[in-house]
Structure formats: C-alpha cells, structure tokens
DRENTI-817816 format. One record per atom (N, C-alpha, C): residue number from 1; atom name; x negated, y negated, z negated. Coordinates in steps of 0.001 Angstrom, whole numbers, plus 500000, padded with zeros to 6 digits. Layout:
   n atom     xx     yy     zz
 NUM   CA      X      Y      Z
...
This chain:
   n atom     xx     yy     zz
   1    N 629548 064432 835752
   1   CA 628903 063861 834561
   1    C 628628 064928 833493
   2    N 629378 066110 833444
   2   CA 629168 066806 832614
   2    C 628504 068183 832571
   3    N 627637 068034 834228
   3   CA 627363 069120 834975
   3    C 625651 068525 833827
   4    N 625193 067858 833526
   4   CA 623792 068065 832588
   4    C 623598 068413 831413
   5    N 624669 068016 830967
   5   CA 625184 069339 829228
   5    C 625375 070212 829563
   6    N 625838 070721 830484
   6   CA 626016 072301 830731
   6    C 624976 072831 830822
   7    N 623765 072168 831947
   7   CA 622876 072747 832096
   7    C 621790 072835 830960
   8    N 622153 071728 830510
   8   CA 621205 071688 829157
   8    C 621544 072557 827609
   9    N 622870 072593 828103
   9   CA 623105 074492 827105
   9    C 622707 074949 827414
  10    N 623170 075646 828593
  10   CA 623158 077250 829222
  10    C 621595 077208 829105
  11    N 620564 076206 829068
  11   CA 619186 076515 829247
  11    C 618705 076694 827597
  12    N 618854 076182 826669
  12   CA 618951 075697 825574
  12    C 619305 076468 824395
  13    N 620561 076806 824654
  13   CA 621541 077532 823862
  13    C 622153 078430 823898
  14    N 622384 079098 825279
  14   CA 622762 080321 825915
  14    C 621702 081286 825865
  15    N 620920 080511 827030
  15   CA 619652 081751 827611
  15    C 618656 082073 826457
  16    N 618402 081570 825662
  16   CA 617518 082272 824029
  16    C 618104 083142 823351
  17    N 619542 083289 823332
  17   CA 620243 084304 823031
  17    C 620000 085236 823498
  18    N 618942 085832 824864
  18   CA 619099 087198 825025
  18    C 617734 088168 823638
  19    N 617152 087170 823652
  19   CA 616081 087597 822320
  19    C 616709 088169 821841
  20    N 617874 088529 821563
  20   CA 618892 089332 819997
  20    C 618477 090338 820281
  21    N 617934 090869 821729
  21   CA 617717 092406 822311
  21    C 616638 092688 821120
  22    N 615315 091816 821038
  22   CA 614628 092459 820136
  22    C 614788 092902 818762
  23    N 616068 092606 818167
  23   CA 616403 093353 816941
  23    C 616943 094899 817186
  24    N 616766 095303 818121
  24   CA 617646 096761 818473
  24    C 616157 097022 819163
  25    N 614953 096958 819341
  25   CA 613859 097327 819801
  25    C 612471 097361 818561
  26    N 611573 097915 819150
  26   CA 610254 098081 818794
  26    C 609656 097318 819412
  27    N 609819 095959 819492
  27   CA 609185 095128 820506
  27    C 608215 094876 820537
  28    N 607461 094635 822021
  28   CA 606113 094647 821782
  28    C 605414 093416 823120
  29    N 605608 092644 823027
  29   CA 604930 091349 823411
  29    C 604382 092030 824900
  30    N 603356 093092 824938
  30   CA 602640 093274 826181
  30    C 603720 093900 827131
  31    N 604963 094889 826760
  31   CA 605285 095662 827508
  31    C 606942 094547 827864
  32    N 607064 093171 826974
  32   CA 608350 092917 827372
  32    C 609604 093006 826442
  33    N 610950 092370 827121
  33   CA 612042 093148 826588
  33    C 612647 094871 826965
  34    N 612018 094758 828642
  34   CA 612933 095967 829491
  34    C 612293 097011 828958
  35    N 610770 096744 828461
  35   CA 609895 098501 828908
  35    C 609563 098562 826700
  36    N 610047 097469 826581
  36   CA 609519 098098 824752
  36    C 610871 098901 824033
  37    N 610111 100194 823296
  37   CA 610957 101105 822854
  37    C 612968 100786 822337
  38    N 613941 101541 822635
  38   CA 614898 100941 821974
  38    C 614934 101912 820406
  39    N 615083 101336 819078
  39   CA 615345 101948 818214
  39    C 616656 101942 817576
  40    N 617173 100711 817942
  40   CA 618808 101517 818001
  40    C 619304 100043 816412
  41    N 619705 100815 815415
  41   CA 619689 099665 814042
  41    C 618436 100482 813507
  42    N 617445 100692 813510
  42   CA 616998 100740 812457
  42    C 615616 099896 812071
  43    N 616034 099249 812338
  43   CA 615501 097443 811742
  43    C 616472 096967 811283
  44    N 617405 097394 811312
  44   CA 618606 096559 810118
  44    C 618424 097841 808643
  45    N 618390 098676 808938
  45   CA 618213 099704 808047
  45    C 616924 099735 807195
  46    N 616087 099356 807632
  46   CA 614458 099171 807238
  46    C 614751 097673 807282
  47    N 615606 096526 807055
  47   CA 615693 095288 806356
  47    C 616572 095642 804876
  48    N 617564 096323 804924
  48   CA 618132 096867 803587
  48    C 617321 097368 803000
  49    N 616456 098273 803163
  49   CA 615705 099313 802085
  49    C 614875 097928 801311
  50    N 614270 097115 802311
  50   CA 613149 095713 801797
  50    C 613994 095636 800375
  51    N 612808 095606 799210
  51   CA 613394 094433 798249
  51    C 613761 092900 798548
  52    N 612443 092793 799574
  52   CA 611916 091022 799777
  52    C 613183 090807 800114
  53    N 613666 091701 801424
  53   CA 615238 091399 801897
  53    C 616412 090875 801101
  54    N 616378 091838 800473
  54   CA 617612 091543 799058
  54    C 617573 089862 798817
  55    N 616042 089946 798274
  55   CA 616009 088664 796960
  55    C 615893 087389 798230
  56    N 615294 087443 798819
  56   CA 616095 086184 800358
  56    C 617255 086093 800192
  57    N 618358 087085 800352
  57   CA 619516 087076 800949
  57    C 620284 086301 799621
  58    N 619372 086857 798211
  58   CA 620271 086345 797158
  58    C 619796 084932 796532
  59    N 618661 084484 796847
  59   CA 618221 083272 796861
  59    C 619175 082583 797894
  60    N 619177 082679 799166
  60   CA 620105 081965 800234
  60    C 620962 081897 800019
  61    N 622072 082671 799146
  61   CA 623214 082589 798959
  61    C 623675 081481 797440
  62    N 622987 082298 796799
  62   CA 622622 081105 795483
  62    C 622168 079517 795948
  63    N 621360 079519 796372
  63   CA 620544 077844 796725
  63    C 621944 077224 798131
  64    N 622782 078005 798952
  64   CA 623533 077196 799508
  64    C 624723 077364 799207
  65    N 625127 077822 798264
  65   CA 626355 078162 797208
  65    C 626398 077159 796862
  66    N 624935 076130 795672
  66   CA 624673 075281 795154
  66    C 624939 073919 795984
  67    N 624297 074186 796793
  67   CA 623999 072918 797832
  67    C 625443 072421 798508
  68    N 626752 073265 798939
  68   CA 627933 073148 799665
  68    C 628613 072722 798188
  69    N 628634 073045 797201
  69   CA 629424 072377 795801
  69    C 628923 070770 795895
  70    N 627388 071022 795691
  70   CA 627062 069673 795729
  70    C 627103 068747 796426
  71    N 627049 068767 798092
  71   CA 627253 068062 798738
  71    C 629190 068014 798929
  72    N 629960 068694 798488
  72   CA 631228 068199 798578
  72    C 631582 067481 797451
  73    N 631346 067731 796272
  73   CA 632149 067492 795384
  73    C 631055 065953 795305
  74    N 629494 065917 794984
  74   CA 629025 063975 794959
  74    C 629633 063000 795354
  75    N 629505 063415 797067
  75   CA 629493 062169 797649
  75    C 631349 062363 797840
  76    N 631789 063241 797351
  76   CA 633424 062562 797190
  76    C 633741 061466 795668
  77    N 633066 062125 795006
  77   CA 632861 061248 793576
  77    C 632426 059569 793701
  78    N 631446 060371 794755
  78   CA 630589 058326 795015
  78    C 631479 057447 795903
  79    N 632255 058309 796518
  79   CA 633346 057382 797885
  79    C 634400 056929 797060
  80    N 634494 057742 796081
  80   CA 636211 057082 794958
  80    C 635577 056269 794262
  81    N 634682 056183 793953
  81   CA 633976 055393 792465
  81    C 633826 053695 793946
  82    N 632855 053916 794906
  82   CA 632955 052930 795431
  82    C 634158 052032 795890
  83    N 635343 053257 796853
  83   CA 636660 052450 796600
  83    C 637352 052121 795443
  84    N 636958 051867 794370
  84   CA 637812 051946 793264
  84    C 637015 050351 792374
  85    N 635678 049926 793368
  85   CA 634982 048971 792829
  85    C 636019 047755 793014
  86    N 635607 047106 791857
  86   CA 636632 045624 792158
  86    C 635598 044718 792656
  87    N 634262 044766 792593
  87   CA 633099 043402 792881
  87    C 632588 044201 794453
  88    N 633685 043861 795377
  88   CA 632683 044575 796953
  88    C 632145 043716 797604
  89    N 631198 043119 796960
  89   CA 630260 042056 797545
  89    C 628871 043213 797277
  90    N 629849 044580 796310
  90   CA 628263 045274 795675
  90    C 627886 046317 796536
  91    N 629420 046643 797556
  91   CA 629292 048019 797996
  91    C 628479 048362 798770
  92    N 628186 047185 799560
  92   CA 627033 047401 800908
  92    C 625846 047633 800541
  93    N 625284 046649 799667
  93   CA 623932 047034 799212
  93    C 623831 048498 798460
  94    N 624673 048864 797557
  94   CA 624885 050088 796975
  94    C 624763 051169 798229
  95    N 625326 050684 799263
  95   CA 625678 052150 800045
  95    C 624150 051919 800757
  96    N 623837 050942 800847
  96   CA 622146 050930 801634
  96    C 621270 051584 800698
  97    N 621146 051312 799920
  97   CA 620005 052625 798854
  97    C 620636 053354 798450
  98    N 621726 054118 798723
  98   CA 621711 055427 798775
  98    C 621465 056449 799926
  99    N 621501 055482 800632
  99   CA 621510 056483 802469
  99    C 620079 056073 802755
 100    N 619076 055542 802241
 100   CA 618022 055521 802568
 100    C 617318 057122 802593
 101    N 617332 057477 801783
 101   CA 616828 058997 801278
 101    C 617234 059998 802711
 102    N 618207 059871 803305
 102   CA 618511 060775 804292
 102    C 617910 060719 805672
 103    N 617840 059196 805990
 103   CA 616573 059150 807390
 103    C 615341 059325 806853
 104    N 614794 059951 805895
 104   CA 613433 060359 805716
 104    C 613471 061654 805984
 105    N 612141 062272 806399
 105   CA 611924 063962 806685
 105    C 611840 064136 805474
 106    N 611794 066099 805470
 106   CA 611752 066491 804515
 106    C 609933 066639 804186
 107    N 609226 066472 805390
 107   CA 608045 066471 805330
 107    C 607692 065131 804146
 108    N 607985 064209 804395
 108   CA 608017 062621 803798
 108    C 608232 063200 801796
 109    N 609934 063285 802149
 109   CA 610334 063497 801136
 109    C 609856 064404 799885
 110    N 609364 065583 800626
 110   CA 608708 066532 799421
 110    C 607272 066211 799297
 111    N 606628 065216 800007
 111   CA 605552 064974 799372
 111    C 605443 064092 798251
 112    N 606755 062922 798312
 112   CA 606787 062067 797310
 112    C 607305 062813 796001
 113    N 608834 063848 796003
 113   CA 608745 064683 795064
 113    C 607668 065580 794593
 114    N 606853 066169 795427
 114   CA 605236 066929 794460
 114    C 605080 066011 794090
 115    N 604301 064774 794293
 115   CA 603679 064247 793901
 115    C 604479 063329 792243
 116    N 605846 062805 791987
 116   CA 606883 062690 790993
 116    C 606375 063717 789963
 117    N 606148 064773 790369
 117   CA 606616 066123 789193
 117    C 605356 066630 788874
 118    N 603850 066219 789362
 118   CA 603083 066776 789251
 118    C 602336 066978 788012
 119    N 601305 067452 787876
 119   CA 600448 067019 786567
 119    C 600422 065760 786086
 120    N 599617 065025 787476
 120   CA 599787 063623 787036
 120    C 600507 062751 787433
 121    N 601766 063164 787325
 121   CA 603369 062525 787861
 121    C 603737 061972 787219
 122    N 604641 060744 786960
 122   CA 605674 059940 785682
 122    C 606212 060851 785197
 123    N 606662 061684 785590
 123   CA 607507 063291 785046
 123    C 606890 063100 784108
 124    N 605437 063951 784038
 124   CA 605074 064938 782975
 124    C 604173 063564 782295
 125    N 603941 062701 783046
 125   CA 603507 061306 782293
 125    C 604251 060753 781221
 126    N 605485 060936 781388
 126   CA 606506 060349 780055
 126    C 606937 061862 779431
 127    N 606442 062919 779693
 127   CA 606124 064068 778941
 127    C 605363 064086 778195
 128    N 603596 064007 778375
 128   CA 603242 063326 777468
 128    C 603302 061880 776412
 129    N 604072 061371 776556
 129   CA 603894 060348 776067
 129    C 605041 060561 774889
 130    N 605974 061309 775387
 130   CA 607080 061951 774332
 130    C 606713 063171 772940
 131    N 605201 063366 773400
 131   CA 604345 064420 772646
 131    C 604551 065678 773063
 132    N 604990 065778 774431
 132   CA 605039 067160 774671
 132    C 603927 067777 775621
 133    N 603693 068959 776250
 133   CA 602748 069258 776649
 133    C 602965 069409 778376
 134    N 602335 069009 779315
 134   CA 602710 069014 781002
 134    C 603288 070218 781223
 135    N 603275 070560 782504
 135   CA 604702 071316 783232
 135    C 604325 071050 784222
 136    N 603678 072394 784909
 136   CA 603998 072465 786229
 136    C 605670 073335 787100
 137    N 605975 071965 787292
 137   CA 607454 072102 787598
 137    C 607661 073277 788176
 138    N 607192 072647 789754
 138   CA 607488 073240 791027
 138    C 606728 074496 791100
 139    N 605803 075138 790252
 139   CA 604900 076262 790041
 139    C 606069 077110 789014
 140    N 607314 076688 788810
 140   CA 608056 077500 787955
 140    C 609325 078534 788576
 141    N 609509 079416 788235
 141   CA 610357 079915 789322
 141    C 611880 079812 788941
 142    N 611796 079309 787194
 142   CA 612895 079445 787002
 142    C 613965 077526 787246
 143    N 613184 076815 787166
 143   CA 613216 075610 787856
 143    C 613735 075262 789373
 144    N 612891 076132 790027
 144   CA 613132 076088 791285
 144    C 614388 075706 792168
 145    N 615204 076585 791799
 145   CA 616415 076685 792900
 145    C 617082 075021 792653
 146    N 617002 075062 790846
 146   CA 617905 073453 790422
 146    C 616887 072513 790959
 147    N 616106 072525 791656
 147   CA 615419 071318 792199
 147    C 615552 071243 793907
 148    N 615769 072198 794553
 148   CA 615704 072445 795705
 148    C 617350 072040 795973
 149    N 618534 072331 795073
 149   CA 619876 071905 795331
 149    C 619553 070405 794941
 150    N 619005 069881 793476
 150   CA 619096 068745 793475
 150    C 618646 067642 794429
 151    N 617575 068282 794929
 151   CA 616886 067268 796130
 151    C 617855 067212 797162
 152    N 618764 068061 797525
 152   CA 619218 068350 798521
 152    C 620712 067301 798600
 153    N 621043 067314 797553
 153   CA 622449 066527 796674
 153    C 621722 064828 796908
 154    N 620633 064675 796260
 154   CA 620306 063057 796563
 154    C 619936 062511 798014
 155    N 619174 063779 798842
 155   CA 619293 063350 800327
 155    C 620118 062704 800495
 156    N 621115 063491 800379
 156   CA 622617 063633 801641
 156    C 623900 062881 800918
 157    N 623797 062760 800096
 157   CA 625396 062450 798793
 157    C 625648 061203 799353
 158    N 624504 060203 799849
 158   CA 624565 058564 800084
 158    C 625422 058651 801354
 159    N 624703 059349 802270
 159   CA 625418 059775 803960
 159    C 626377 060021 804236
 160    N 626855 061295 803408
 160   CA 627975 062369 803570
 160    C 628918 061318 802721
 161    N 629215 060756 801686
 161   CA 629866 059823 801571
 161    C 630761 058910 802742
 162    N 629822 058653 803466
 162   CA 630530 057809 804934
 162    C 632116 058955 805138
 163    N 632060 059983 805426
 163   CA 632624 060503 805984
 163    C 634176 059477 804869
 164    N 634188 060578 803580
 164   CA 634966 060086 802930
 164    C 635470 058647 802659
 165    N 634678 057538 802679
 165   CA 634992 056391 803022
 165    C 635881 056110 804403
 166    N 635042 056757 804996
 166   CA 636287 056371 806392
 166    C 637670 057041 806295
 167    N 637519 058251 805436
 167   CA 639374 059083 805460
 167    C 639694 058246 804641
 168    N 639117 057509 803248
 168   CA 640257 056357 802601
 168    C 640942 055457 803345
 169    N 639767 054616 804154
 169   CA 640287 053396 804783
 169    C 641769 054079 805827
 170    N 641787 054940 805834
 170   CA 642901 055704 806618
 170    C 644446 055956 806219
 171    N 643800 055706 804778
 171   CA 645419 056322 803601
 171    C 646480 054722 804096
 172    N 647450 054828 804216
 172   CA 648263 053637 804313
 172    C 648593 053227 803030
 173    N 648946 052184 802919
 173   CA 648056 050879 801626
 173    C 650137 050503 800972
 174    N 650792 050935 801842
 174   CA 652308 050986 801427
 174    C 651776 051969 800116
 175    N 651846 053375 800441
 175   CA 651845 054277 799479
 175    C 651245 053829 797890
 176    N 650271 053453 798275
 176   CA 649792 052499 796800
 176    C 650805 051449 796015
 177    N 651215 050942 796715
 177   CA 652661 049395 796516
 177    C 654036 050566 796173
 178    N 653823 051175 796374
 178   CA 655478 052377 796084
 178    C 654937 052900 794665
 179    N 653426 053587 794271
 179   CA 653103 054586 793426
 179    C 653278 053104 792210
 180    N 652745 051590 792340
 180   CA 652764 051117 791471
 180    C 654069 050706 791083
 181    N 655234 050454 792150
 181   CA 656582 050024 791658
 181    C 657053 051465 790836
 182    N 656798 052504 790846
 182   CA 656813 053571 790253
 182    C 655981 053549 788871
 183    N 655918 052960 788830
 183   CA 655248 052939 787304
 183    C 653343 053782 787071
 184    N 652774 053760 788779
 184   CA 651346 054670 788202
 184    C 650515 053276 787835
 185    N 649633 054309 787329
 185   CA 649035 053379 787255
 185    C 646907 054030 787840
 186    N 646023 053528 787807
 186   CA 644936 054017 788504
 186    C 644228 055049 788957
 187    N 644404 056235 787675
 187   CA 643960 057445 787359
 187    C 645639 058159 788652
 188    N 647029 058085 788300
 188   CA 647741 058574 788704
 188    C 647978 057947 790382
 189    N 647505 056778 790555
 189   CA 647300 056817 792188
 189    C 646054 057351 792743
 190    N 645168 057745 792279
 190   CA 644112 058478 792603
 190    C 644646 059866 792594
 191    N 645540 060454 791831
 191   CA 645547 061793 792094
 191    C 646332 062313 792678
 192    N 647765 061184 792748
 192   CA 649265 061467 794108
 192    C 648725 060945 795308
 193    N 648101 059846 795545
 193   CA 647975 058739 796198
 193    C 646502 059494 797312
 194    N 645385 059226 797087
 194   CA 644062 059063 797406
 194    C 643576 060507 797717
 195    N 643714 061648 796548
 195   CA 643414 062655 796825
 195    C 644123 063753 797480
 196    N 645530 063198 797868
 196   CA 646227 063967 798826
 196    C 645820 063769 800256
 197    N 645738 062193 800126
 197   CA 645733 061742 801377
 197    C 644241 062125 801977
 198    N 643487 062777 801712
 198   CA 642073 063040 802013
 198    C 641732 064594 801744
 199    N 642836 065149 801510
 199   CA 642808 066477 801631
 199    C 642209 067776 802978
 200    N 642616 067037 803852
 200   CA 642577 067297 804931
 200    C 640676 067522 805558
 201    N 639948 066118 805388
 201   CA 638942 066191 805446
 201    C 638159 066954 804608
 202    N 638221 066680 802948
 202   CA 637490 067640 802710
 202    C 637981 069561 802757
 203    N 639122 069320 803355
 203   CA 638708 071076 803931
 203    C 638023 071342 805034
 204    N 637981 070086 805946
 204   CA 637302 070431 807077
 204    C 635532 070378 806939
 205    N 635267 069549 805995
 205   CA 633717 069810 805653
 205    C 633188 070773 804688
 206    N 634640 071586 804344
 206   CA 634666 072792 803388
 206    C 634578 073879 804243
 207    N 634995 073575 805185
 207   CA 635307 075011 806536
 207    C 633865 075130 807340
 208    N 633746 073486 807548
 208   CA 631864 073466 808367
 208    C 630214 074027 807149
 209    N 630924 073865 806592
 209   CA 630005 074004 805329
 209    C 629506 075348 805309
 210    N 631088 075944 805116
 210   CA 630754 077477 805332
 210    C 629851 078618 805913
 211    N 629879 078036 807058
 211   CA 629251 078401 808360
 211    C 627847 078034 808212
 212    N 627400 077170 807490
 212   CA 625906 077266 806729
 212    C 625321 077785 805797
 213    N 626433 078814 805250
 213   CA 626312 079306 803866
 213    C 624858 080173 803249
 214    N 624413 080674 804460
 214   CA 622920 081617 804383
 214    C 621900 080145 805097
 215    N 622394 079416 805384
 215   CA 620986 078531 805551
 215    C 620681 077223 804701
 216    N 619804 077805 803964
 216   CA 619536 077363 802816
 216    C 618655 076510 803163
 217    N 618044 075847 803986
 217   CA 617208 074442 804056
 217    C 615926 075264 804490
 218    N 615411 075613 805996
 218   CA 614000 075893 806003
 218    C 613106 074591 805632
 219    N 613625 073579 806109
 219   CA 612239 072939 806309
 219    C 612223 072483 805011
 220    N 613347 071900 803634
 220   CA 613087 071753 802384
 220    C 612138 072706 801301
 221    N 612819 073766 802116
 221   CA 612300 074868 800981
 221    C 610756 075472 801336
 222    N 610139 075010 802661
 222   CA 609479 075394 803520
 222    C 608199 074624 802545
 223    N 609048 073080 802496
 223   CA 607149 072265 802220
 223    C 607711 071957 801196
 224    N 608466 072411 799869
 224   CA 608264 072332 798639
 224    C 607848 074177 797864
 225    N 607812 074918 798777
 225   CA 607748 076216 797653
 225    C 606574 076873 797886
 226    N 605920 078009 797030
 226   CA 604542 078434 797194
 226    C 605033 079479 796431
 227    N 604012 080465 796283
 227   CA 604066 082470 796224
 227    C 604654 082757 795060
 228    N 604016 081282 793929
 228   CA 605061 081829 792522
 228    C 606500 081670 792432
 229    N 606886 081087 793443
 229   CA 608500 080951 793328
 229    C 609353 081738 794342
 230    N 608564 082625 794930
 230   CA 609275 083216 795794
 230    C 610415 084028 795309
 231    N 609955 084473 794056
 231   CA 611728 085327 793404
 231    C 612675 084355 793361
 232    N 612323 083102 793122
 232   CA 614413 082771 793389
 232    C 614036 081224 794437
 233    N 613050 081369 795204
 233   CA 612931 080394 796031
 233    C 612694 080564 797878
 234    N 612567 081472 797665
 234   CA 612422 082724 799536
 234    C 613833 083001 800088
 235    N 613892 082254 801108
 235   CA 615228 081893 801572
 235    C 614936 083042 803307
 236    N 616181 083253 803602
 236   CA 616092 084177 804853
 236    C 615144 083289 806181
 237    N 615489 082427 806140
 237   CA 614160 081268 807304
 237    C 612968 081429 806696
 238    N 612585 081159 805300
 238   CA 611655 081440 805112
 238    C 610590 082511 805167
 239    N 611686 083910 805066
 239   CA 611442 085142 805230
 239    C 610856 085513 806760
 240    N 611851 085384 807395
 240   CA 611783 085465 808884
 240    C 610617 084705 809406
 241    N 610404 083865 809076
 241   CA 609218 082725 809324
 241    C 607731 083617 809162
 242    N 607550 083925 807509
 242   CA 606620 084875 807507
 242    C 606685 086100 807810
 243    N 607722 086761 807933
 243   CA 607722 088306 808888
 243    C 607577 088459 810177
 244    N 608448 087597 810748
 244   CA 608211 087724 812237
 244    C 607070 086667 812657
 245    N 606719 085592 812335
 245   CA 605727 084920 813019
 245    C 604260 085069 812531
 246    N 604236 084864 811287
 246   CA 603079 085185 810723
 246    C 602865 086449 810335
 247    N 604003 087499 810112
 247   CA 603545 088673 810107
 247    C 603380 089426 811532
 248    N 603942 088372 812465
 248   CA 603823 089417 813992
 248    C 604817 090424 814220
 249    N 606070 090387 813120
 249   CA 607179 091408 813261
 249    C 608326 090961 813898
 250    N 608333 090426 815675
 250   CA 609345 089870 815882
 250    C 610157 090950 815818
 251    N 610445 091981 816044
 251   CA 612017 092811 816162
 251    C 612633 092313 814936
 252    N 611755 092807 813755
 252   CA 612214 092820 812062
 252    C 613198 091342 811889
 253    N 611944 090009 811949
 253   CA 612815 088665 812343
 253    C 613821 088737 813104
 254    N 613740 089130 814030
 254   CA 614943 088765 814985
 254    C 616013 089037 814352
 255    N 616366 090982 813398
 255   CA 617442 091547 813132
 255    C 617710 090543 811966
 256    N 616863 090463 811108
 256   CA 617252 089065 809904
 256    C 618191 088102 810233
 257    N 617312 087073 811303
 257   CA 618223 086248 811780
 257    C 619759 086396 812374
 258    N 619914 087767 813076
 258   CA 620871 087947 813685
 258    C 621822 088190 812720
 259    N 621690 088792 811613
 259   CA 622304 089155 810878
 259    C 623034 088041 810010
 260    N 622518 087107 809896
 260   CA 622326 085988 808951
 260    C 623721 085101 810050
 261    N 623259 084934 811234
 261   CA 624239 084346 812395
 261    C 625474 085145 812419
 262    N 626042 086271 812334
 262   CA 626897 087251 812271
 262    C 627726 086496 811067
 263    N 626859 086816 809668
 263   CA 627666 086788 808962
 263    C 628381 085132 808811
 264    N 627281 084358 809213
 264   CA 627750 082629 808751
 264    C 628986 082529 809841
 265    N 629189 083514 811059
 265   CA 630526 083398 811967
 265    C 631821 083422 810986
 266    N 631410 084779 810584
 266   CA 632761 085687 809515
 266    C 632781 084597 808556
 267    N 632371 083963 807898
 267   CA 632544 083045 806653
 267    C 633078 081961 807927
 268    N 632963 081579 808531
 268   CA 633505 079877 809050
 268    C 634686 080538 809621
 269    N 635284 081038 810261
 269   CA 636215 081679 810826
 269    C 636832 082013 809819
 270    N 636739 082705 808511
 270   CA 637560 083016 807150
 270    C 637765 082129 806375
 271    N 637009 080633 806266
 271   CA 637215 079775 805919
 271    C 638718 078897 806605
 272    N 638603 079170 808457
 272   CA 639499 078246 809017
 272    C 640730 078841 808798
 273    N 640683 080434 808584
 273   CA 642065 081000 808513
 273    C 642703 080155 807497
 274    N 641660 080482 805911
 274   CA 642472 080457 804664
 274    C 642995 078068 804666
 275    N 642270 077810 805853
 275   CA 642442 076881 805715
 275    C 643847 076249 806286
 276    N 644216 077314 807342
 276   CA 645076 076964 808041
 276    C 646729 077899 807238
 277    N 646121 078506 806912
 277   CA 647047 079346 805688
 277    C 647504 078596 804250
 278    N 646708 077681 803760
 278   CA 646779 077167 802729
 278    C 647263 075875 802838
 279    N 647040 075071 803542
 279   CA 646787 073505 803695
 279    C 647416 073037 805017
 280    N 647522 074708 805873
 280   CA 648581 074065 807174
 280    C 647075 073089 808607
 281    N 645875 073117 808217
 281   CA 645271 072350 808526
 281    C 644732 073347 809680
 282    N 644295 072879 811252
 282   CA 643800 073020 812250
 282    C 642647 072395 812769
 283    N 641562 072939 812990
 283   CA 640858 072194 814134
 283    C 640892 072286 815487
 284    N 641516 073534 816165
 284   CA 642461 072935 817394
 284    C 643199 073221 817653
C-alpha cells in the first residue's frame, strides 16, 4: 500500500533535486547537465555582490518575520477569546466567516484587495469623503510589506485557529475546578491553567514556522506587487522567478533557491533543538 507514495516521491520530490547541479554550473539548456561548464560557487558569489540579492533576502526575512508573529500570536488570541465565549450558539457561525478567506486563491483574493484599495476603492472613497486626497496604496513602497503581512494574518488567523481550538478541548477540565477552589479567578486560569496547557503546540507551529522563514508568499506577493515596490516588496521567489525564468538565468535561480532551502533547514533544526532544550518538547 505504501509502495505508490514512494513512488510518487522518489518521482516528485527526490528526482528534481538533481537540478541543484545547476547552481555549481554555467548551465546551458542545449549542452545539458553533464557537458555544461562547472564553475564551482561562483554563482553564489556573483548572488552576494547583487544588490537585488541583498534587498530580496531582506524583504523575505522582514515580510516572514512579520507573517510567523502574526500567524502565531492571532489566531491564538482568536482560539482564547472564542473559548472564553459564554453565548456558543455564536462560535460556529463566527468560526465560518473567518475561515472563509483561506479556501480562496490568492489569485481571487488579491484581486478583490486591488480592487478595496484602489483609486476608486471604499478605501480611498471614504478618503475622500473625510477631505483627504486618494492614495495609491499598493503603488507605495513604504505600505507594502504592512499589507502583504496583513493580508496574510486575515487569510489564515480563521484556519490556523483550528489547530489551537483542538489543543484546548485537550486541557483536562479538573484543572480548571482545582484553579477555582484555589481562589483564580479568569484572567489567572488562563495564564496557570490554558496557556500552559497549550504550550506544547504552539512551539511546535513555532518550530514548523521556522522552516518557512525565507518564504515569504510567492504567489501573494506575486499578484499583488509591481516595479515600484520592489525595494521592500521582492521576495527571493519572486527574484528567482524573474532571474532564472524570465531572465533565462537558470544556474543564478537555482543557487538562490538552494541557498534559501539550506538555510530554512538550519533555522527548523535550531528551532527543534532550542525547543527541545527549553520546553523538553520532541517531535520524535
């Protein structure tokens, strides 16, 4: 039974891995992997000298710096605020429009945001109407990044919530009946009680998180950004996207990417240490 996942890695997920060869080459489409020049690193060396390089690497790091705060710390906020509701006749419908936003593409989604923020958007519509003068948002560079995390936070906050809902329903319901014969009272069983007992998970979506830390959303950042925002909106996919495909520089792409995969190892792996160092916590 398990002989068609295998095969459907090893075809999938294994064998595309030998492409990494072209970051250590001068590759050249007609002659191959075997017969195109080897240059050794220096396509990693000629990606450092790049400015463009830099300001990717520091956009990516910034925009999913943003995005791993935000998606941990919301939808833990929205899972306590919901367990903590006394009317749960409300929670279901509540949790249905918030998770709507996440089965939409980002194709979907950023057309309805351009279109929100545009000239002639409610945005800048109740901009004028406040006496001020329009705003092209998404044409701003200094805007940018806080819209690309924020979009990213309302996707997902409704979804990623689930997780945390299910580690509550998990806490044993004694511990609550002990903290109150003890004299807590709501605020203090939330912080002995609830947030111990869920400790565990959010390190583990603190540890997975990690490991995404340079991938900053191609396809978000892909069909919301354009040339004026590329200083703090040009993410390493994005980069790679136009260097190697549209610029025709697969070696250059390739070493990007590889590099980018390298390092998101070292961060998830340094994450599980300090996790298992700190908190005692394992994933196997």
């Amino acid at each position: 039974m398990l002989l068609p996942v295998f095969v459907w890695l090893v075809m999938t997920q294994i064998t595309p891995m030998f492409g990494i060869v072209m970051a250590f080459e001068d590759f050249n489409p007609g002659k191959g992997f075997f017969h195109s020049d080897f240059v050794g690193l220096e396509n990693f060396r000629y990606m450092f000298d790049l400015n463009d390089s830099r300001v990717a690497l520091r956009n990516s790091l910034l925009i999913a710096l943003g995005k791993i705060i935000g998606n941990l710390t919301i939808p833990l906020l929205f899972a306590l605020l919901l367990n903590e509701l006394k009317q749960k006749f409300l929670v279901k419908p509540i949790q249905t429009i918030v998770y709507l936003p996440y089965f939409l593409s980002w194709v979907i989604l950023s057309g309805i945001i351009l279109q929100i923020f545009s000239l002639t958007g409610p945005v800048n519509g109740l901009l004028k109407f406040m006496g001020h003068e329009p705003v092209l948002l998404f044409q701003n560079a200094g805007f940018f990044r806080g819209f690309i995390i924020g979009s990213d936070v309302w996707k997902n906050f409704g979804f990623n919530s689930i997780i945390y809902l299910a580690a509550l329903t998990g806490i044993d319901h004694t511990l609550y009946e002990a903290a109150v014969v003890d004299g807590a009272g709501r605020w203090r069983k939330l912080w002995h009680v609830t947030l111990p007992g869920i400790r565990t998970t959010v390190a583990l979506l603190g540890i997975l998180s990690l490991g995404s830390i340079l991938d900053a959303g191609f396809d978000q950042v892909y069909n919301l950004y354009n040339p004026l925002v590329y200083s703090t909106g040009d993410i390493i996919d994005t980069y790679v996207y136009r260097a190697g495909l549209q610029g025709l520089d697969f070696s250059f792409g390739t070493a990007v990417g590889l590099l980018k995969s390298v390092v998101s190892f070292i961060l998830i792996t340094t994450g599980y240490w300090l996790a298992k160092k700190l908190i005692g916590y394992r994933v196997f």
